[in-house]
PyMOL Python script that loads the backbone (N, CA, C, O; Angstrom):
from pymol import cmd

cmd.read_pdbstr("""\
ATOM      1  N   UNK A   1     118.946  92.736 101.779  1.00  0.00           N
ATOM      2  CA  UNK A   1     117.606  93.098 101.347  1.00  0.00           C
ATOM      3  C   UNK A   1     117.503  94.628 101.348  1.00  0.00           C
ATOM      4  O   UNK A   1     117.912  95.274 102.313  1.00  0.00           O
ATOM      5  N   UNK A   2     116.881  95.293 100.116  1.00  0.00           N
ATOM      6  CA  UNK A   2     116.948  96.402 100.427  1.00  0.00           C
ATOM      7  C   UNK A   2     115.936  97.193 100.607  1.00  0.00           C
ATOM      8  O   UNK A   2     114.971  96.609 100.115  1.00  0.00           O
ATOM      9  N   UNK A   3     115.511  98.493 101.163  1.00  0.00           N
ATOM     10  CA  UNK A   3     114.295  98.978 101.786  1.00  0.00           C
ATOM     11  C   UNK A   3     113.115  98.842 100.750  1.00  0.00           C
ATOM     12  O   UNK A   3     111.975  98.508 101.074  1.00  0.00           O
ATOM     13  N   UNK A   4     113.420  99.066  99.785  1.00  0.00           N
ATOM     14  CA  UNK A   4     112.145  98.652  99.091  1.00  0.00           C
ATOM     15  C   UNK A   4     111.605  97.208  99.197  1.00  0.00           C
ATOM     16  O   UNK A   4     110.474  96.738  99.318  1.00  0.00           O
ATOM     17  N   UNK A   5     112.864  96.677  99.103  1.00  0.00           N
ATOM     18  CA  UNK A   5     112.328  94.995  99.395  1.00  0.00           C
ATOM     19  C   UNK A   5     111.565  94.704 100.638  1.00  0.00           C
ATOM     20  O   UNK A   5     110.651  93.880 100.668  1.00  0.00           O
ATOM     21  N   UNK A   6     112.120  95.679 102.073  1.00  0.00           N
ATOM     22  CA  UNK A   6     111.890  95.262 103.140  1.00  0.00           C
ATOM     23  C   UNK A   6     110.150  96.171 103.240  1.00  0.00           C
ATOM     24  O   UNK A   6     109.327  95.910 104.117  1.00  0.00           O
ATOM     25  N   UNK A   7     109.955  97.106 102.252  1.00  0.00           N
ATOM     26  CA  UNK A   7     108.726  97.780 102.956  1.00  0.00           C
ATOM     27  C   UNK A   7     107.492  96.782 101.670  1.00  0.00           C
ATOM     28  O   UNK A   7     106.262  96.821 101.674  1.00  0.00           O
ATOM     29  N   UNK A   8     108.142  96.220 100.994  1.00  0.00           N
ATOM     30  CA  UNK A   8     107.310  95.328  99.953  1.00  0.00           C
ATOM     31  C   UNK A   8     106.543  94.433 100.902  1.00  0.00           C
ATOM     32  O   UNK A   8     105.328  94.471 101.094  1.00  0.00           O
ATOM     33  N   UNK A   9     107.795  93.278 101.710  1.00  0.00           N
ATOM     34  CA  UNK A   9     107.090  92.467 102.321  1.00  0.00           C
ATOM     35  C   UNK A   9     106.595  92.659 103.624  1.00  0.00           C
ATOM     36  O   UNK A   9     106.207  91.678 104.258  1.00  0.00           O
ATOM     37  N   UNK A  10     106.555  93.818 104.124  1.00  0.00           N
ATOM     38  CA  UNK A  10     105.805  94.304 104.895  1.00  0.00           C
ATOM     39  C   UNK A  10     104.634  94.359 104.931  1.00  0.00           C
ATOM     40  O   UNK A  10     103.953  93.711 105.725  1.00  0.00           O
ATOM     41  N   UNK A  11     104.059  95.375 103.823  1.00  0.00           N
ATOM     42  CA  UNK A  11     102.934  95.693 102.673  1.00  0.00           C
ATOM     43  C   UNK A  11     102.283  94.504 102.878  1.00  0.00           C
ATOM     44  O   UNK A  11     101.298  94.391 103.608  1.00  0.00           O
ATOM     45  N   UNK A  12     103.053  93.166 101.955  1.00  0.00           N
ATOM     46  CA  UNK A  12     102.433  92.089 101.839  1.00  0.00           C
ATOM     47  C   UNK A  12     101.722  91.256 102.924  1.00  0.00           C
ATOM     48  O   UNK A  12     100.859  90.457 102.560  1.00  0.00           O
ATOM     49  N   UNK A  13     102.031  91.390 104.265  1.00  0.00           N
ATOM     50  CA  UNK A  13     101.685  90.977 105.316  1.00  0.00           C
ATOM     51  C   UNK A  13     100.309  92.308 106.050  1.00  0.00           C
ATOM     52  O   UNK A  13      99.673  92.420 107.098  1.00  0.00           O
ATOM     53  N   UNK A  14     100.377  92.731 105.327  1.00  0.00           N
ATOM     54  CA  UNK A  14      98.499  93.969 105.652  1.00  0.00           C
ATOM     55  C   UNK A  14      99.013  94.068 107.351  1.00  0.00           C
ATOM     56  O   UNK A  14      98.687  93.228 108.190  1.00  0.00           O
ATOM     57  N   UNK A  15      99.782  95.147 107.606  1.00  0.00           N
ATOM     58  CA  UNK A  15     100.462  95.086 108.853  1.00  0.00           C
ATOM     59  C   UNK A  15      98.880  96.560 109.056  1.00  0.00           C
ATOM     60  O   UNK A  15      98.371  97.252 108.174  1.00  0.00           O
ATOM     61  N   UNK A  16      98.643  96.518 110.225  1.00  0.00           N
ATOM     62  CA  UNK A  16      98.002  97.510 110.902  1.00  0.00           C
ATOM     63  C   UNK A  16      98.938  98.924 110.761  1.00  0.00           C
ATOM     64  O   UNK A  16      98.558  99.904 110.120  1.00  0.00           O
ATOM     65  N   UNK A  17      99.786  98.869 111.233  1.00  0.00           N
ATOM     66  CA  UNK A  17     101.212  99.911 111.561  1.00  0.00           C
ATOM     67  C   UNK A  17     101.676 100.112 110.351  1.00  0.00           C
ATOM     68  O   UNK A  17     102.887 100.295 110.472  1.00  0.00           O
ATOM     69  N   UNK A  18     101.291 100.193 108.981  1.00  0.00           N
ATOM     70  CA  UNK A  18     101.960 100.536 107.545  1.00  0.00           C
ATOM     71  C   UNK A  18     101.431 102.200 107.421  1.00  0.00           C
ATOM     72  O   UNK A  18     100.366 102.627 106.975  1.00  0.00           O
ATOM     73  N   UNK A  19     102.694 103.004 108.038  1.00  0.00           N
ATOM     74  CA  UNK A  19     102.065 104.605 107.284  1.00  0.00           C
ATOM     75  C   UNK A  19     101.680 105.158 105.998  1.00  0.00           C
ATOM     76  O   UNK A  19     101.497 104.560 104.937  1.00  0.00           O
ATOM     77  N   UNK A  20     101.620 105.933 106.163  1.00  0.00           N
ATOM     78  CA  UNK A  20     101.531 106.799 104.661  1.00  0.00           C
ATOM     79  C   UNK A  20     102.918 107.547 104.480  1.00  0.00           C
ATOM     80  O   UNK A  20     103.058 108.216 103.456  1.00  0.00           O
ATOM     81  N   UNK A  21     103.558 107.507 105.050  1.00  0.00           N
ATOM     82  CA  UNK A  21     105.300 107.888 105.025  1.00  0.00           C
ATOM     83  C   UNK A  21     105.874 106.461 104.027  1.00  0.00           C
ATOM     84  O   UNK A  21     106.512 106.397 102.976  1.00  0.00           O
ATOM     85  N   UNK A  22     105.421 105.658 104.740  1.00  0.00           N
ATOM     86  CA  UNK A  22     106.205 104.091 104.364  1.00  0.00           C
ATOM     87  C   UNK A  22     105.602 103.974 102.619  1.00  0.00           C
ATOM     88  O   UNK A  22     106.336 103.774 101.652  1.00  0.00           O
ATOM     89  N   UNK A  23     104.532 104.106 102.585  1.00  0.00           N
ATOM     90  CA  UNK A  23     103.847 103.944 101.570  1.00  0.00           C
ATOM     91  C   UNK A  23     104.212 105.236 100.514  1.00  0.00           C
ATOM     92  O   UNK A  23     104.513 104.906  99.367  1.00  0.00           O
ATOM     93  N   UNK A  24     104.203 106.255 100.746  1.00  0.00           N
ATOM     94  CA  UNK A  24     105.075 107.415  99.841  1.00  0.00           C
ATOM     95  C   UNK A  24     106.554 107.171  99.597  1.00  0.00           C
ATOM     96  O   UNK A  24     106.991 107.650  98.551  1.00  0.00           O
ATOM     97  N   UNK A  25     107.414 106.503 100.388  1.00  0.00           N
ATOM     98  CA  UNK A  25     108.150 106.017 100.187  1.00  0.00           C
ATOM     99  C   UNK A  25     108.285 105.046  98.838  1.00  0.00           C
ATOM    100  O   UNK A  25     108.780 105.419  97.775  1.00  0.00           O
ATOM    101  N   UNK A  26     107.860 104.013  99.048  1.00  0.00           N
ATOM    102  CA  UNK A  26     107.550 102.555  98.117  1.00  0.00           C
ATOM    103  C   UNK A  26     107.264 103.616  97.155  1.00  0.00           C
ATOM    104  O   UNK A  26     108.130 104.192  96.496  1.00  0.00           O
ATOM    105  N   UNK A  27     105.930 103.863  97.100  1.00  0.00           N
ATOM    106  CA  UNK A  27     105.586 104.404  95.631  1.00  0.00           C
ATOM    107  C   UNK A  27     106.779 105.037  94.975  1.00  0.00           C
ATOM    108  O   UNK A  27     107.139 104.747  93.834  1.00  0.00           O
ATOM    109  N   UNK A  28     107.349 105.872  95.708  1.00  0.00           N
ATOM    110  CA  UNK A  28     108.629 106.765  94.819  1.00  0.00           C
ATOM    111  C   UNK A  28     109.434 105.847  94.676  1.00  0.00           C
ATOM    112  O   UNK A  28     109.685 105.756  93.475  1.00  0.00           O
ATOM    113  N   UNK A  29     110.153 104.877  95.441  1.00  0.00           N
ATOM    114  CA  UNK A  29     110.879 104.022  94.683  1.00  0.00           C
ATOM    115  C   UNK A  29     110.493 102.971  93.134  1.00  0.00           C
ATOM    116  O   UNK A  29     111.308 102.424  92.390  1.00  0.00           O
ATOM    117  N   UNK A  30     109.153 102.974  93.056  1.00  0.00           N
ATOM    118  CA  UNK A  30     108.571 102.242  91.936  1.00  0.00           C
ATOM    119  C   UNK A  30     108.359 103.707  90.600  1.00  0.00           C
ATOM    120  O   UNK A  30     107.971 103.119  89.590  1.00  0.00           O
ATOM    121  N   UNK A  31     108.413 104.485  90.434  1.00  0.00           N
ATOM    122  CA  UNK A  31     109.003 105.600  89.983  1.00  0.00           C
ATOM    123  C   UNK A  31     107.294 106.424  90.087  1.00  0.00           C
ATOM    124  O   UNK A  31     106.859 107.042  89.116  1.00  0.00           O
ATOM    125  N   UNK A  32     106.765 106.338  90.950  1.00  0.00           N
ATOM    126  CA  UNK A  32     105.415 107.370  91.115  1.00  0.00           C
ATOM    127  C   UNK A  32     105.742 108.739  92.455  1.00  0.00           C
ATOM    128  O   UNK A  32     106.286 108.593  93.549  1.00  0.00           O
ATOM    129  N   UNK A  33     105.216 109.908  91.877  1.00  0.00           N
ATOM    130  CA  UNK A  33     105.532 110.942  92.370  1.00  0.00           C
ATOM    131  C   UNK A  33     104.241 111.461  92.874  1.00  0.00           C
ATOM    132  O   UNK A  33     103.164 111.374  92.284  1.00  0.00           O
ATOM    133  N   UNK A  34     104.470 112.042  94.092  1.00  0.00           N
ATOM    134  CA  UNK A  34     102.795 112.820  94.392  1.00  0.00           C
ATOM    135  C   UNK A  34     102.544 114.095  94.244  1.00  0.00           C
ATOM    136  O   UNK A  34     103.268 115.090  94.206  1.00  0.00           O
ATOM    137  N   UNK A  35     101.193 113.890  94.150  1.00  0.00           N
ATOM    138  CA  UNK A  35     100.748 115.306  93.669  1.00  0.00           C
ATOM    139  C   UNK A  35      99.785 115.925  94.067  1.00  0.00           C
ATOM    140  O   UNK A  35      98.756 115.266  93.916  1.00  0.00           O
ATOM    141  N   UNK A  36      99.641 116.797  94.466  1.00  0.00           N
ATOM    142  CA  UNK A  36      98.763 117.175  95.587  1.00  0.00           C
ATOM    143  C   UNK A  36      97.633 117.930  94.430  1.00  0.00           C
ATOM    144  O   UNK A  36      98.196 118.243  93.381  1.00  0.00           O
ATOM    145  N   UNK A  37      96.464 118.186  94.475  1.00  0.00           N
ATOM    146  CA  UNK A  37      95.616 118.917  93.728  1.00  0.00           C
ATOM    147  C   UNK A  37      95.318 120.710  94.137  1.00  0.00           C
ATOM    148  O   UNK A  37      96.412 120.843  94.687  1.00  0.00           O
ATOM    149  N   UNK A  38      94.893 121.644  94.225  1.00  0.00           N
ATOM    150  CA  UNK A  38      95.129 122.703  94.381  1.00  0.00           C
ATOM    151  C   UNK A  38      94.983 123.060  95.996  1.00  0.00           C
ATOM    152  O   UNK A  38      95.420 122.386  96.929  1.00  0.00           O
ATOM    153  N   UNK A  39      94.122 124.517  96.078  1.00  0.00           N
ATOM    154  CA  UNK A  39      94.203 124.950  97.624  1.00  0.00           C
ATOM    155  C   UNK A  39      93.222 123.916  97.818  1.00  0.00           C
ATOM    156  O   UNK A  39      93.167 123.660  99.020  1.00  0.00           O
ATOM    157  N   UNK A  40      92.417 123.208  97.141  1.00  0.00           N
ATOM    158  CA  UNK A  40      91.365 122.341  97.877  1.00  0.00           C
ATOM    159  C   UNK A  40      91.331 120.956  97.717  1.00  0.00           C
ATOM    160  O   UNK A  40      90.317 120.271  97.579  1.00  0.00           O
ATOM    161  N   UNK A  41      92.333 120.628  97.739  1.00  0.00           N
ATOM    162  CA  UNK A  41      92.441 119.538  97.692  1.00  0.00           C
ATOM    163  C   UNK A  41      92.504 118.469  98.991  1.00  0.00           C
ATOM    164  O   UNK A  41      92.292 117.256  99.002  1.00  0.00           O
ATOM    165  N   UNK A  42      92.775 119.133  99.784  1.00  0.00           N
ATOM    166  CA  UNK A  42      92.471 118.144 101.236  1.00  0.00           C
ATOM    167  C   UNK A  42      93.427 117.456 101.724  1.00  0.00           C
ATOM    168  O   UNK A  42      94.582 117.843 101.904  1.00  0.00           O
ATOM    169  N   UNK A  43      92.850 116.109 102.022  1.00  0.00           N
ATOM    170  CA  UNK A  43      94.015 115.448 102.609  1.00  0.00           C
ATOM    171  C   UNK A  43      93.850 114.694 100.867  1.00  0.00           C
ATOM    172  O   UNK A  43      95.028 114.952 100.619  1.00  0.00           O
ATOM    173  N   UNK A  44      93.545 114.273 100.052  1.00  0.00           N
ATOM    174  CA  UNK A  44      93.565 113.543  98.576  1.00  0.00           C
ATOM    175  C   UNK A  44      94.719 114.374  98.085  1.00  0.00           C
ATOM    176  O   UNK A  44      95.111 115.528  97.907  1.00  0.00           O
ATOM    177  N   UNK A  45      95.191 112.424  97.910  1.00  0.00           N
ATOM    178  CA  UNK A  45      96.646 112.498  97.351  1.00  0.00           C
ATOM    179  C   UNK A  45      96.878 111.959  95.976  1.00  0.00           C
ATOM    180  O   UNK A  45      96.115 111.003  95.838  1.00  0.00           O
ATOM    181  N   UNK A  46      97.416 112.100  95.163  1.00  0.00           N
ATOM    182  CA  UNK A  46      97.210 111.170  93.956  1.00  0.00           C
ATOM    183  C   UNK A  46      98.657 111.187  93.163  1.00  0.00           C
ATOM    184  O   UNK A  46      99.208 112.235  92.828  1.00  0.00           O
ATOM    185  N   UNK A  47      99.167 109.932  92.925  1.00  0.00           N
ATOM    186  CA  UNK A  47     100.627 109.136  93.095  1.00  0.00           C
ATOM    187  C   UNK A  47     100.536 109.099  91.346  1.00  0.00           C
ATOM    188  O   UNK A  47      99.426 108.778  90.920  1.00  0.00           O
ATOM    189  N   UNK A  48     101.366 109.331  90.537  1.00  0.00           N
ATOM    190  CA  UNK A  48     101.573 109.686  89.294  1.00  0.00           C
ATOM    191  C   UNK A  48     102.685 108.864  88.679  1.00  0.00           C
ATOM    192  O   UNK A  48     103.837 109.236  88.900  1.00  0.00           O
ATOM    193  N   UNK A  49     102.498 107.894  88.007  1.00  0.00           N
ATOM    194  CA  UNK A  49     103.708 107.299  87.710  1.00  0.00           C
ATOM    195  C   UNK A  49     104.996 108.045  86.762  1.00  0.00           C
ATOM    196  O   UNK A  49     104.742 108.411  85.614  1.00  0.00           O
ATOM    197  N   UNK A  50     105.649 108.131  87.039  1.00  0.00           N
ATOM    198  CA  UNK A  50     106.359 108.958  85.849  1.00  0.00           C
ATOM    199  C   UNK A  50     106.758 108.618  84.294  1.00  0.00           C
ATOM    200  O   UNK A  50     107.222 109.459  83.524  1.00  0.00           O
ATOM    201  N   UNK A  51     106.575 107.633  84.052  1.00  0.00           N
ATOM    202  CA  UNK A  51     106.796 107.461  82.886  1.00  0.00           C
ATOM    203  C   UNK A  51     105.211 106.754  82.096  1.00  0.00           C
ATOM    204  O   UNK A  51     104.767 107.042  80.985  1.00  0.00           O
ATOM    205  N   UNK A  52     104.710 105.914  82.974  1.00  0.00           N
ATOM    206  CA  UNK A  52     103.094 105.457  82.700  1.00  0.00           C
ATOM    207  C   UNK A  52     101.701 106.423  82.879  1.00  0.00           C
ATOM    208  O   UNK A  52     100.600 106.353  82.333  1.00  0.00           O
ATOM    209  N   UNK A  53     102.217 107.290  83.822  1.00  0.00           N
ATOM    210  CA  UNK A  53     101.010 108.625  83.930  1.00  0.00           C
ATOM    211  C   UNK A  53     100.522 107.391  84.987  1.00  0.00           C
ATOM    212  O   UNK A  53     100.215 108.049  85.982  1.00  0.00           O
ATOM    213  N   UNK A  54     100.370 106.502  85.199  1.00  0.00           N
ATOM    214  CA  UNK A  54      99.244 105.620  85.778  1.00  0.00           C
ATOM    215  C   UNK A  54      99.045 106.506  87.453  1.00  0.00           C
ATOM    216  O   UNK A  54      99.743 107.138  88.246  1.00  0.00           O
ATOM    217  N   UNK A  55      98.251 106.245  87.367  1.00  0.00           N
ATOM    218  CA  UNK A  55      97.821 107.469  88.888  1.00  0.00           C
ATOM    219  C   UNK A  55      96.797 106.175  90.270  1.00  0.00           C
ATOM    220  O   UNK A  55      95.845 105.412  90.103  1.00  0.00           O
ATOM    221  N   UNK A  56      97.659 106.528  91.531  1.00  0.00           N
ATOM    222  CA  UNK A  56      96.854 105.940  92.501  1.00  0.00           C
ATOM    223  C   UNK A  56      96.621 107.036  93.524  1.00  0.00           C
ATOM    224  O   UNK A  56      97.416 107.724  94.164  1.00  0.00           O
ATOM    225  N   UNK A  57      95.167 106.990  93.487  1.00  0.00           N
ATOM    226  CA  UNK A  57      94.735 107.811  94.904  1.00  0.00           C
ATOM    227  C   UNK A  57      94.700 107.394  96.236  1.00  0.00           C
ATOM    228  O   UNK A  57      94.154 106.330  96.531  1.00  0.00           O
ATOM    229  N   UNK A  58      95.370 108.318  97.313  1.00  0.00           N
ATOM    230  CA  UNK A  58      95.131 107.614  98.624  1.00  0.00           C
ATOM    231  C   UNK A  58      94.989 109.095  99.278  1.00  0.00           C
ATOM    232  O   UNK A  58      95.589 110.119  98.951  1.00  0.00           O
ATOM    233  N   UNK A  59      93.820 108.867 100.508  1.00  0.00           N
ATOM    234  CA  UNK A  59      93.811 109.954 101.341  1.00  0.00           C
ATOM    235  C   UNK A  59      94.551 110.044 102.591  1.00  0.00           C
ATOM    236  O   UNK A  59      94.466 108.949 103.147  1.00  0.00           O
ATOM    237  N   UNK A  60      94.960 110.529 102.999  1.00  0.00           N
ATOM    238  CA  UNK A  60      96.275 110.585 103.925  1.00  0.00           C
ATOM    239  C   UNK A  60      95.674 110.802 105.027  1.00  0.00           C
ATOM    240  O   UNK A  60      94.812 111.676 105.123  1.00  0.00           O
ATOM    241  N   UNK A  61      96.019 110.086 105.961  1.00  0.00           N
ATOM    242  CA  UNK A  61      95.255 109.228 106.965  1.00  0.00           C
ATOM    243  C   UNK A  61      95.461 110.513 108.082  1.00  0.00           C
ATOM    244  O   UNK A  61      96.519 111.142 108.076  1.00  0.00           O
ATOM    245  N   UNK A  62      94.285 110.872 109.108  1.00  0.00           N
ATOM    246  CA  UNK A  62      94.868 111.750 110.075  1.00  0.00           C
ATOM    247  C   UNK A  62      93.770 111.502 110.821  1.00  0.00           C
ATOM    248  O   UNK A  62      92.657 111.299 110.335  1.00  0.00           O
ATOM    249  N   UNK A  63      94.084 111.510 112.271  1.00  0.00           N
ATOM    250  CA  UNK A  63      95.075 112.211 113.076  1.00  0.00           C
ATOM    251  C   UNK A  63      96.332 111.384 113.085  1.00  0.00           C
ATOM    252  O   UNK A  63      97.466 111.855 113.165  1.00  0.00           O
ATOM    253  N   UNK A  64      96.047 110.193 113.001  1.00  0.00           N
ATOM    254  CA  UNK A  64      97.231 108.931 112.448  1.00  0.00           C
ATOM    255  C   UNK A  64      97.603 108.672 111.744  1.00  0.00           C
ATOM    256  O   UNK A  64      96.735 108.369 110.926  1.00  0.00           O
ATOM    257  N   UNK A  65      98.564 108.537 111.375  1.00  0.00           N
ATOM    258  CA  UNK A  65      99.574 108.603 110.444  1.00  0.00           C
ATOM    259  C   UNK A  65      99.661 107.042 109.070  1.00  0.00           C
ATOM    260  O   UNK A  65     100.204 106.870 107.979  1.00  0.00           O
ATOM    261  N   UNK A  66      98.731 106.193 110.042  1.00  0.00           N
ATOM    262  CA  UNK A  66      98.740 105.293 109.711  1.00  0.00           C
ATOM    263  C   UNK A  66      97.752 104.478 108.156  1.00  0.00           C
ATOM    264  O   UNK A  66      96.646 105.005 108.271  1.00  0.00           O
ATOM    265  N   UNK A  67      97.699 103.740 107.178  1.00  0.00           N
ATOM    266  CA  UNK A  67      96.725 103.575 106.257  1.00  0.00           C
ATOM    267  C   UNK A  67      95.693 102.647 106.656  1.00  0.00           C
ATOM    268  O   UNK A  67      96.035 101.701 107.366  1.00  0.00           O
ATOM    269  N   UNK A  68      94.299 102.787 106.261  1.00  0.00           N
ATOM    270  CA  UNK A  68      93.650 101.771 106.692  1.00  0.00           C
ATOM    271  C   UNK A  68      93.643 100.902 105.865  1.00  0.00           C
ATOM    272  O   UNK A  68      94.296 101.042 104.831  1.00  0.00           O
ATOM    273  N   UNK A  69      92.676  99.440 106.180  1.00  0.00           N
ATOM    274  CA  UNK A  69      92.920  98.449 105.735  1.00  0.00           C
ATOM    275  C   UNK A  69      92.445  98.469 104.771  1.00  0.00           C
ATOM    276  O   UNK A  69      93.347  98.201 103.976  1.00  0.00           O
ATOM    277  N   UNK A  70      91.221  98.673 104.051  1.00  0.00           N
ATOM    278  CA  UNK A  70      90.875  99.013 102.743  1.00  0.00           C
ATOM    279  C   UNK A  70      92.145  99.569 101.591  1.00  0.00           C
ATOM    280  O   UNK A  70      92.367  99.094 100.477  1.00  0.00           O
ATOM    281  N   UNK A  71      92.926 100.818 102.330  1.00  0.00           N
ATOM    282  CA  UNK A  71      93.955 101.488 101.353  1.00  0.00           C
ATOM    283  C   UNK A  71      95.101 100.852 101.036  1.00  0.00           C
ATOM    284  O   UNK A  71      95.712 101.130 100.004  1.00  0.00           O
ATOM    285  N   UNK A  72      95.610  99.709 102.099  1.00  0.00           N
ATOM    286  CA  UNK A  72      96.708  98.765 102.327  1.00  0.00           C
ATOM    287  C   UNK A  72      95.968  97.577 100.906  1.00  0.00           C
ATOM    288  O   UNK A  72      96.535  97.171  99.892  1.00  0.00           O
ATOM    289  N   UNK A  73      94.697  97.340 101.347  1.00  0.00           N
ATOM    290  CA  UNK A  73      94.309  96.118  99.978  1.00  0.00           C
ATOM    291  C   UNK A  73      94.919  96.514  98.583  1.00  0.00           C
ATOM    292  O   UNK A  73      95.728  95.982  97.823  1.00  0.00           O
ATOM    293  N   UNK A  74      93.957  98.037  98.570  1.00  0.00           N
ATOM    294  CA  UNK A  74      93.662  98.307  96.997  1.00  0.00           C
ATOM    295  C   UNK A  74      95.359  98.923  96.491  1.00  0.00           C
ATOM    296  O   UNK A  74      95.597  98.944  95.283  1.00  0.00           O
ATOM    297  N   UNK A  75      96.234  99.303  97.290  1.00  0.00           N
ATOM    298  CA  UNK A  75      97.461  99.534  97.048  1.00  0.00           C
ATOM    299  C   UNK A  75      98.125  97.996  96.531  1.00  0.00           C
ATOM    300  O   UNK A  75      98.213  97.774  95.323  1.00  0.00           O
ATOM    301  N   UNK A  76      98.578  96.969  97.543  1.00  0.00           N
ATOM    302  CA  UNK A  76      98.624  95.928  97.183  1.00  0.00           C
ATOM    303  C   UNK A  76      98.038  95.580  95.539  1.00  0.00           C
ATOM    304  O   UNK A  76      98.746  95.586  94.532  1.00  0.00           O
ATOM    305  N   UNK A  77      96.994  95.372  95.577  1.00  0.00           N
ATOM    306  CA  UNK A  77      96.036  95.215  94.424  1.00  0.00           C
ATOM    307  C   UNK A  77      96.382  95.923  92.918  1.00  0.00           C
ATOM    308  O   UNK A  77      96.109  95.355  91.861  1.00  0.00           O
ATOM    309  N   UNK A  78      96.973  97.141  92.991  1.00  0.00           N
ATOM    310  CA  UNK A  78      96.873  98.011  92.226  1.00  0.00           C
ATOM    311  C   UNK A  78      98.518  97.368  91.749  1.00  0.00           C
ATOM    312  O   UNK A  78      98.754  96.764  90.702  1.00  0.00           O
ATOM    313  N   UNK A  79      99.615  97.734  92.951  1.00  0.00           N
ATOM    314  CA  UNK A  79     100.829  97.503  92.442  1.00  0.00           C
ATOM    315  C   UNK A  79     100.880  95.947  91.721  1.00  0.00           C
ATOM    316  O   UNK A  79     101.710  95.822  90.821  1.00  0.00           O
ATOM    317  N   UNK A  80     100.059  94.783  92.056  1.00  0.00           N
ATOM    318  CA  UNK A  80      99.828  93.600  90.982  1.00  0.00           C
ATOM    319  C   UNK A  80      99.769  94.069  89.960  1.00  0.00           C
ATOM    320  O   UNK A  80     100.661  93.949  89.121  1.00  0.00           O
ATOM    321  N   UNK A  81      98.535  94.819  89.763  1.00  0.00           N
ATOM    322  CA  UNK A  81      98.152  94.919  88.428  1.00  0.00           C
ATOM    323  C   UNK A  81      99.310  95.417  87.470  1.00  0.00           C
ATOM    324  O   UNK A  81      99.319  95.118  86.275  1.00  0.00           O
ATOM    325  N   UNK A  82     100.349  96.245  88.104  1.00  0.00           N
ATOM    326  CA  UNK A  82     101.271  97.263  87.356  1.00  0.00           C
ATOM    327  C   UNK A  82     102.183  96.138  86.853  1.00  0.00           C
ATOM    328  O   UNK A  82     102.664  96.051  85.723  1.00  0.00           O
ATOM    329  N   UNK A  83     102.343  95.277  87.898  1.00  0.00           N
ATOM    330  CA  UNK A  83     103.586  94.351  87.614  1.00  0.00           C
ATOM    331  C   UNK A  83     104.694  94.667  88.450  1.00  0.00           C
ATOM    332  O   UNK A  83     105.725  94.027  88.240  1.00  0.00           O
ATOM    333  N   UNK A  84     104.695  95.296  89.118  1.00  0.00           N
ATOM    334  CA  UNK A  84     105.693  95.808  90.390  1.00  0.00           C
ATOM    335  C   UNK A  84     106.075  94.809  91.231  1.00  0.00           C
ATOM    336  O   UNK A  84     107.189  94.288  91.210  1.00  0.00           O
ATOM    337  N   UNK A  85     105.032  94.475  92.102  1.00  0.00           N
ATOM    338  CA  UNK A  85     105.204  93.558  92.966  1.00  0.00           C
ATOM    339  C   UNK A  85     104.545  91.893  93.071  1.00  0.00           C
ATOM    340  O   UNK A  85     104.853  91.165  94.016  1.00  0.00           O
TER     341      UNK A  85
END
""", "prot")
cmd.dss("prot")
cmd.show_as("cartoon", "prot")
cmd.util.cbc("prot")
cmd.orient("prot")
């Protein structure tokens, strides 16, 4: 099984403990790149597909590293829609 496979069904199980490392990960393996917006852009992150432009926003979770459960849904949710997962 390979890490994308293994952080897929991870994902799929809405684990509490899913970072935003793990999740920048996945995305770049599905071919989306991040992109940060200028000096003011914050913690807003926004994931760029490379060949679809298709764009997912996530704010990068702090002081923990971790995503909340809302961002774990609509990620899930979103990669359906693409046909990814």
């Amino acid at each position: 099984m390979s890490k994308r496979d293994k952080l897929v069904k991870k994902l799929l199980t809405r684990p509490r403990d899913f970072t935003y490392d793990e999740a920048k990960t996945l995305l770049s393996q599905f071919g989306y790149k991040e992109e940060k917006g200028g000096r003011t852009s914050g913690s807003r992150v926004a994931f760029v597909h490379i060949k679809t432009k298709h764009i997912i926003r996530l704010h990068k979770p702090h002081p923990q590293n971790y995503l909340r459960m809302y961002q774990r849904d609509e990620l899930i949710q979103t990669l359906r829609n693409q046909g990814v997962i």
